[in-house]
C-alpha positions in Angstrom: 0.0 0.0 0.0 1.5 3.0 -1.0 0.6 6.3 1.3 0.9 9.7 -0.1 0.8 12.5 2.2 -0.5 16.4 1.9 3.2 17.4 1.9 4.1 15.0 -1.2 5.7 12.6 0.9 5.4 9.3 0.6 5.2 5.8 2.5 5.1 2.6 1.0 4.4 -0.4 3.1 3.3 -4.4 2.4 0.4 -5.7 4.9 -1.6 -9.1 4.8 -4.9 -8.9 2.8 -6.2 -10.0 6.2 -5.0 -6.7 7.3 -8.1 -3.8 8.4 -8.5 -0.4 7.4 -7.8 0.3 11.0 -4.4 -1.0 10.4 -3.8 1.6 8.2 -4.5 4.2 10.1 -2.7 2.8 13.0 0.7 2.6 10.6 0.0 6.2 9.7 -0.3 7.5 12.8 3.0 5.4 14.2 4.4 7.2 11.1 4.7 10.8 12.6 3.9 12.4 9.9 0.9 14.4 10.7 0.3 16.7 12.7 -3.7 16.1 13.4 -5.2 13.1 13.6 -8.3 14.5 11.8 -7.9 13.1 8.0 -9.0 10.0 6.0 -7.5 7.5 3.8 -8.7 7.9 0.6 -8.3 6.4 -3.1 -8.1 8.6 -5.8 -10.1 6.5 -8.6 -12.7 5.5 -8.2 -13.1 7.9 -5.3 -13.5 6.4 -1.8 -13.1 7.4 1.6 -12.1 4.9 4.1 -13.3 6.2 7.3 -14.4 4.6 10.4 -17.6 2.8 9.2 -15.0 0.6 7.2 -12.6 0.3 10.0 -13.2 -3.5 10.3 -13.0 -3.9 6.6 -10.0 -6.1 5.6 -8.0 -5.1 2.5 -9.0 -7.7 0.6 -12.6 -7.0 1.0 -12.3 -3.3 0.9 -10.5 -4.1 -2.8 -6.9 -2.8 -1.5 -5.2 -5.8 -2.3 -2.5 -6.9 -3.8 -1.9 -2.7 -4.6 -3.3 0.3 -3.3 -2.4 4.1 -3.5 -3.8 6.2 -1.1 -3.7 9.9 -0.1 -4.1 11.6 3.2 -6.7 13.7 3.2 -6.8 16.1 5.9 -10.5 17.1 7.8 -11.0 21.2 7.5 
């Protein structure tokens, strides 16, 4: 799963299809990189937002799996 973040950085990063939505949050946050914890994962195309009704989602079912590119996108 490749992360991109608001600033252009990005974080790339393998995880089991298993693996939850909450998981990626939980490696972003260990990540350091914001400085909020208001934002949301979210693919580009098609648009979705992965927030915390899909928490429990794994990445297989949420169709993340075997790739993913995701942006950061921070909460106004």
């Amino acid at each position: 799963v490749l992360v991109r973040f608001p600033t252009g950085e990005r974080k790339e990063r393998r995880f089991h299809s298993s693996a939850t939505i909450e998981s990626l949050y939980d490696y972003v946050d260990s990540l350091g990189c914001l400085k909020t914890e208001n934002y949301k994962l979210v693919s580009n195309f098609p648009r979705v937002v992965y927030s915390t009704e899909k928490y429990q989602l794994s990445l297989r079912e949420a169709g993340l799996h075997p790739h993913a590119s995701l942006f950061v996108e921070l909460d106004a």
